[in-house]
C-alpha positions in Angstrom: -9.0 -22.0 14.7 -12.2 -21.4 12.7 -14.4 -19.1 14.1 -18.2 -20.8 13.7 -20.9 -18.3 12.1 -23.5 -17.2 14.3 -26.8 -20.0 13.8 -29.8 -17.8 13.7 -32.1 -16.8 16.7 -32.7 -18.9 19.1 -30.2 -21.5 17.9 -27.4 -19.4 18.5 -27.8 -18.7 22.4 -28.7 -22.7 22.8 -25.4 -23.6 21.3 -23.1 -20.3 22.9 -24.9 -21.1 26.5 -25.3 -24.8 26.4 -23.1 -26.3 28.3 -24.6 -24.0 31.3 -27.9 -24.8 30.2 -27.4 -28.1 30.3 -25.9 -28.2 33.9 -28.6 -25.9 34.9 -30.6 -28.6 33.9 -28.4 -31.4 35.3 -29.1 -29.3 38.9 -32.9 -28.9 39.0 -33.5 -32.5 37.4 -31.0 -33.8 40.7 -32.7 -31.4 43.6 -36.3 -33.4 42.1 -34.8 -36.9 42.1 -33.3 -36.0 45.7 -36.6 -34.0 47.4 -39.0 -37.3 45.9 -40.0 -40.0 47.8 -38.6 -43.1 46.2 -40.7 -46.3 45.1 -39.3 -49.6 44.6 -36.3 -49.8 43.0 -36.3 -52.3 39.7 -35.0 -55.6 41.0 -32.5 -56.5 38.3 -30.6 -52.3 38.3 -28.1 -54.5 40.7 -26.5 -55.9 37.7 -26.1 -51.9 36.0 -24.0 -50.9 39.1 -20.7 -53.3 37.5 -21.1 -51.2 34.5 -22.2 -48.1 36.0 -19.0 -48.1 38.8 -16.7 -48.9 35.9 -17.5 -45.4 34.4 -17.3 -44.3 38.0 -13.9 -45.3 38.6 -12.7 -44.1 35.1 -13.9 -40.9 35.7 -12.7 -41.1 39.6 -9.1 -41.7 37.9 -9.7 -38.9 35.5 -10.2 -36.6 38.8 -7.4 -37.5 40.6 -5.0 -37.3 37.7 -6.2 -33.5 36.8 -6.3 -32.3 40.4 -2.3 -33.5 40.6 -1.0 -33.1 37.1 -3.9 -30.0 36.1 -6.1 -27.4 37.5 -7.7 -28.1 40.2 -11.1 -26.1 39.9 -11.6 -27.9 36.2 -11.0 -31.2 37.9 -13.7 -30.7 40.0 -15.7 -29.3 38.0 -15.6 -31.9 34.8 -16.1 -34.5 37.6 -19.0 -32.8 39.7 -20.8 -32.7 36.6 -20.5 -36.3 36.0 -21.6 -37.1 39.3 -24.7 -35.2 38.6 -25.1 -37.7 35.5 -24.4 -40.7 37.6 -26.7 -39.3 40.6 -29.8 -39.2 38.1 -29.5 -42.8 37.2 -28.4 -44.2 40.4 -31.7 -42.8 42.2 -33.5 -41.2 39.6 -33.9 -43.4 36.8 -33.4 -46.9 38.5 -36.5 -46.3 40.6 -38.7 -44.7 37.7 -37.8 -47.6 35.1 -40.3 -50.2 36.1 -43.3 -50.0 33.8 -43.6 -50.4 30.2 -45.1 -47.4 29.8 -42.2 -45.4 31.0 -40.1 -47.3 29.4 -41.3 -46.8 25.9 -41.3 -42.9 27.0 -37.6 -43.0 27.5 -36.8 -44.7 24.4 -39.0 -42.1 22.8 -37.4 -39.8 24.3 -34.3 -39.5 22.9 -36.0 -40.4 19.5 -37.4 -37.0 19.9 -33.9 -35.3 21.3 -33.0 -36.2 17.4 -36.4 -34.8 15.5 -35.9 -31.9 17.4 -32.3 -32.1 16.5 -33.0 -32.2 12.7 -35.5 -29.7 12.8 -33.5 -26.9 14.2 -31.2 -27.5 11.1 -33.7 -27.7 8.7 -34.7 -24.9 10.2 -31.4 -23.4 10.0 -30.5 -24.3 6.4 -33.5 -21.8 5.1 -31.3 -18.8 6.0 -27.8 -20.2 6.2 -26.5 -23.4 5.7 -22.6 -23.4 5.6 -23.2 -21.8 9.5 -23.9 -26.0 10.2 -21.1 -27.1 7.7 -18.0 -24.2 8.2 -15.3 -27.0 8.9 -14.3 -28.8 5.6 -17.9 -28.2 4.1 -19.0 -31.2 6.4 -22.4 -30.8 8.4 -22.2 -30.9 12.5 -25.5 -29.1 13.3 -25.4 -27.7 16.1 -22.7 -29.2 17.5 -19.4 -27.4 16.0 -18.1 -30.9 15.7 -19.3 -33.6 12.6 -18.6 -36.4 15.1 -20.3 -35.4 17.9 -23.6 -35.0 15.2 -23.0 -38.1 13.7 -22.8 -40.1 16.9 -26.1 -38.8 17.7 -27.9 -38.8 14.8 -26.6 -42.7 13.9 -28.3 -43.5 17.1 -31.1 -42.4 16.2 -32.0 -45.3 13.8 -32.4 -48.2 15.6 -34.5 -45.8 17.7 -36.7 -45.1 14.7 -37.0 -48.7 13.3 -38.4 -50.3 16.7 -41.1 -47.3 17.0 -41.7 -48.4 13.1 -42.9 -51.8 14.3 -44.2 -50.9 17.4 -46.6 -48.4 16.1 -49.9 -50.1 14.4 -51.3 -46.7 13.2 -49.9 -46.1 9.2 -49.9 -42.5 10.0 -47.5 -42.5 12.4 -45.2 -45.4 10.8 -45.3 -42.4 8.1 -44.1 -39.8 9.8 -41.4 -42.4 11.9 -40.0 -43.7 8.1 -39.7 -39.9 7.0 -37.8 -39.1 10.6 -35.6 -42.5 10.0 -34.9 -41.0 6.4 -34.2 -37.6 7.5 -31.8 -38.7 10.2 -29.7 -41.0 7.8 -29.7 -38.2 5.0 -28.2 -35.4 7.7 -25.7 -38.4 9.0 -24.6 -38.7 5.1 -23.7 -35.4 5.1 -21.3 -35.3 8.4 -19.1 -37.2 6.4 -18.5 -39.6 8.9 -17.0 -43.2 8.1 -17.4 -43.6 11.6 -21.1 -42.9 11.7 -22.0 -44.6 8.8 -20.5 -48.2 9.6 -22.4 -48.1 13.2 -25.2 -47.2 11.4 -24.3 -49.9 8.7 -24.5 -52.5 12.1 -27.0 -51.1 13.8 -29.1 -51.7 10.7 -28.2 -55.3 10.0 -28.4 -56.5 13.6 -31.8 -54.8 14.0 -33.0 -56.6 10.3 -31.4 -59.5 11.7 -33.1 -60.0 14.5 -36.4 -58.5 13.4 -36.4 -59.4 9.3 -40.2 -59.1 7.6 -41.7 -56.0 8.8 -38.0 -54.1 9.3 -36.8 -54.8 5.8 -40.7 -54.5 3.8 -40.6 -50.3 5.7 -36.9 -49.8 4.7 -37.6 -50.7 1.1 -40.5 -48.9 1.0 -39.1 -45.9 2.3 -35.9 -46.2 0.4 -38.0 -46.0 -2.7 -40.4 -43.3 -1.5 -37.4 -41.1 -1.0 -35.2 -41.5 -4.5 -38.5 -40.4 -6.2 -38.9 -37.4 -4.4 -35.0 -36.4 -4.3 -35.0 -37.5 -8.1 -38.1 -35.3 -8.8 -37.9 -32.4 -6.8 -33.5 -32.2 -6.4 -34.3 -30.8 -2.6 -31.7 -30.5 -0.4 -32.2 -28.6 2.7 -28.7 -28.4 3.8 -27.7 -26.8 0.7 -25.8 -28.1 -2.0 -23.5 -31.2 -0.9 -19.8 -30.8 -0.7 -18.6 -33.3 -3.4 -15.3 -33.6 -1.0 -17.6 -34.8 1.8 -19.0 -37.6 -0.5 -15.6 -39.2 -1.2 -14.7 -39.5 2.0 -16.6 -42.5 2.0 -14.8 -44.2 -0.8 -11.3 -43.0 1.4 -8.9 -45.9 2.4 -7.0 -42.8 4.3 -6.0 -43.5 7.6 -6.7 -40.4 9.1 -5.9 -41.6 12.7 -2.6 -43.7 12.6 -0.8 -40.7 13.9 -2.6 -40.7 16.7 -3.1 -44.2 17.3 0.6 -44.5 17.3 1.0 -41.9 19.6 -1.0 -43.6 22.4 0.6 -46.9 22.2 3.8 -45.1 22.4 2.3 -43.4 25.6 1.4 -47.1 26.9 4.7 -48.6 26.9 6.3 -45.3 28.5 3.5 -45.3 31.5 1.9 -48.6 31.3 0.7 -48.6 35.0 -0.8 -44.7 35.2 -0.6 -43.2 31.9 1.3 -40.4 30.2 0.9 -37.1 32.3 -1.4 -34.6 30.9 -0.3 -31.5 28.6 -3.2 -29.2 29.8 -5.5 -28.1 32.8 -6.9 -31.2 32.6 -7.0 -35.2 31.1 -7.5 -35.1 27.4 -8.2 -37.9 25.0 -7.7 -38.3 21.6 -9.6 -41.0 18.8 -10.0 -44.2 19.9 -11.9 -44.9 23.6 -10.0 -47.8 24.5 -6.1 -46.9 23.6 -6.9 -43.3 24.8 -7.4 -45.1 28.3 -4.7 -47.1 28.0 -2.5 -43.6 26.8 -4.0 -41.6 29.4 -4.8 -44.0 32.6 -2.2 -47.1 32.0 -3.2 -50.6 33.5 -5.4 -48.5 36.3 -7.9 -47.0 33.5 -8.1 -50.4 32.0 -9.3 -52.5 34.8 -12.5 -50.7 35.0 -12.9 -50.7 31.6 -12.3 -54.3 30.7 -15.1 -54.9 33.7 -17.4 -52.6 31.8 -17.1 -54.5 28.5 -17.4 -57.6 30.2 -20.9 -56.3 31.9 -22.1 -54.8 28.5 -21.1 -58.1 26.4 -22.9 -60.0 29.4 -25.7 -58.2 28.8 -26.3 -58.5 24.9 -26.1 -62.3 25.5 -28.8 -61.9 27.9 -31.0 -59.9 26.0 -30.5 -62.4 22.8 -31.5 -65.1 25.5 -34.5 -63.4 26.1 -35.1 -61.8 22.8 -36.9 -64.7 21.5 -39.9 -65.0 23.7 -40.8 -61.4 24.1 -43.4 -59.4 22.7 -41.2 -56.7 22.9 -38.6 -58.4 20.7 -38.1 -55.4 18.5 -36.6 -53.0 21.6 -34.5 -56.1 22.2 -32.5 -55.8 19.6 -33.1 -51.7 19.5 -30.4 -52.0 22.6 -28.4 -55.0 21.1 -27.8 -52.8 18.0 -27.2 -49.3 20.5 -24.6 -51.2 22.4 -22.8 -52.8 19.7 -22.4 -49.7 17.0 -21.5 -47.2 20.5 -18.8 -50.5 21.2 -17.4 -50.3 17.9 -17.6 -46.5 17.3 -15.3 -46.2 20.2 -12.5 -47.4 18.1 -12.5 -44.4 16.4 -13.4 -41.7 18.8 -13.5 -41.1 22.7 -16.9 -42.2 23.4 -16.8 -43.5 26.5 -15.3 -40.9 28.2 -17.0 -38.3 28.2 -18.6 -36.6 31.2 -22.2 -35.2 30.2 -21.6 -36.3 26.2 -24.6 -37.6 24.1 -22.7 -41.3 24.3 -22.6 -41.6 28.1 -26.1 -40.5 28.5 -27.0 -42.7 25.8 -25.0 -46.0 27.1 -26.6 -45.3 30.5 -29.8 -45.5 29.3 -28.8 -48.2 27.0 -27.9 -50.4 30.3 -31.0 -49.5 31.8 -32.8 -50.5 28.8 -31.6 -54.0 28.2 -31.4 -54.8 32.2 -35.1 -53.7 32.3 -36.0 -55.8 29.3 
């Protein structure tokens, strides 16, 4: 029950009016796709639909279960704006996906979705900090939630360390090694366990696949950045909740209560879920219990077909990964798919309707199936 501090100007209208901005955007970015004359569609986006229709159905379930058991005018909305989502890939993005060009200016676009991310708080922090940090001192941008920033900025490193060895210039290696540095020191400060251990895979699987050059620019940036935190103390977000800091070394857990809660709601509705409390479908921690909780043996189906297609997928693209020049982005979507995977045993990631993690595992599909 917090009330959130105002941000500063324009910060504070982009979080108060986003989620109309962002459907505003959803609209005009849909009447383009649908007024444009399409080109030839990417041959292998036939394999996305399994994936792609899983989420449909989930969300088709979702629909149906609000407009009976909720309000009927959310339920439509919450779904119309997914279908704006699914839309855009379906005939947007499958048929603009078939060059490398275009797709190195996806991938660097969301790279840049998190920069500008980081620089809004930075930019925040020099006249109030604890407006991005007024829930247990932990930071959450601009966001109001520490998960919903973590999950974005985490994903943000694999992006940085495959424009690392992409990039020949040193200048812009630089500048990508201090955005890579940035991102993990705002991540730290969410005090997300969560966060932190898909970053902690997304790292290694990245290394792993792609060791000299990967670990030789995280060492050096490692270094380059205890020298100048040792010399200078700077800390832009202000000074660091020592409670945030221990969560890390916390054995607490936070989500059993939870947890048991939805297998309890399994076993009560194990073919269509528990009915919902509010105006609409809620879920709690945990993607794949949540479903289970919420949409019984009907919710799982889909979903089971969906982690079947995205498993399928990172075999294919370790298949692959050795004889491509573009190795690196290989495992940029192997490491993606595999921290979003396991994240979702903590939070609701996969069901969201216009979230950062959708978007992201769309793209992610697109990626590896293009690759």
């Amino acid at each position: 029950g917090t009330e959130s501090p105002d941000l500063v100007f324009p910060l504070q209208s982009l979080r108060q009016y986003g989620r109309i901005i962002t459907v505003a955007i959803l609209g005009l970015i849909s009447f383009y796709i649908f007024k444009k004359k399409k080109g030839q569609r990417s041959q292998s986006v036939d394999d996305v639909f399994a994936i792609k229709n899983a989420l449909l159905v989930i969300q088709l379930l979702v629909f149906f279960k609000n407009l009976v058991y909720g309000d009927i005018i959310t339920a439509c909305l919450t779904f119309t704006i997914f279908l704006l989502v699914y839309l855009i890939f379906y005939r947007g993005f499958a048929f603009w996906l078939i060059r490398e060009k275009y797709f190195k200016r996806s991938v660097f676009s969301f790279l840049l979705a998190i920069v500008v991310f980081n620089a809004m708080a930075s930019y925040q922090s020099l006249f109030d900090p604890t407006a991005m940090s007024f829930v247990q001192s932990r930071f959450m941008g601009m966001t109001e939630n520490p998960q919903h920033a973590a999950v974005l900025l985490t994903s943000g490193i694999p992006l940085f360390l495959a424009f690392i060895i992409d990039t020949s210039k040193r200048w812009k290696k630089t500048l990508l090694v201090i955005g890579l540095f940035w991102t993990i020191y705002y991540l730290v400060l969410t005090g997300s366990r969560t966060g932190m251990i898909m970053a902690f895979v997304a790292i290694m699987i990245f290394l792993s696949g792609y060791r000299g050059a990967g670990i030789k620019w995280l060492v050096m940036g490692s270094l380059v950045v205890f020298v100048f935190v040792s010399i200078t103390d700077y800390n832009p977000a202000g000074a660091v909740d020592e409670t945030v800091l221990e969560r890390y070394g916390s054995t607490e857990n936070t989500r059993e209560s939870v947890i048991k809660i939805q297998m309890r709601q399994f076993r009560e509705n194990m073919l269509f879920g528990a009915d919902p409390r509010g105006d609409r479908v809620g879920f709690a921690e945990n993607s794949y219990l949540a479903v289970a909780a919420s949409l019984g043996l009907l919710g799982l189906a889909p979903l089971f077909f969906m982690i079947k297609g995205i498993i399928k997928l990172i075999f294919s693209l370790l298949r692959s990964a050795s004889s491509s020049r573009n190795k690196h982005f290989h495992y940029l979507v192997i490491a993606g798919l595999v921290s979003l995977l396991i994240g979702a045993f903590a939070e609701a990631y996969l069901l969201g309707s216009v979230t950062w993690p959708i978007i992201l595992l769309l793209c992610y599909v697109h990626w590896g199936y293009y690759l």
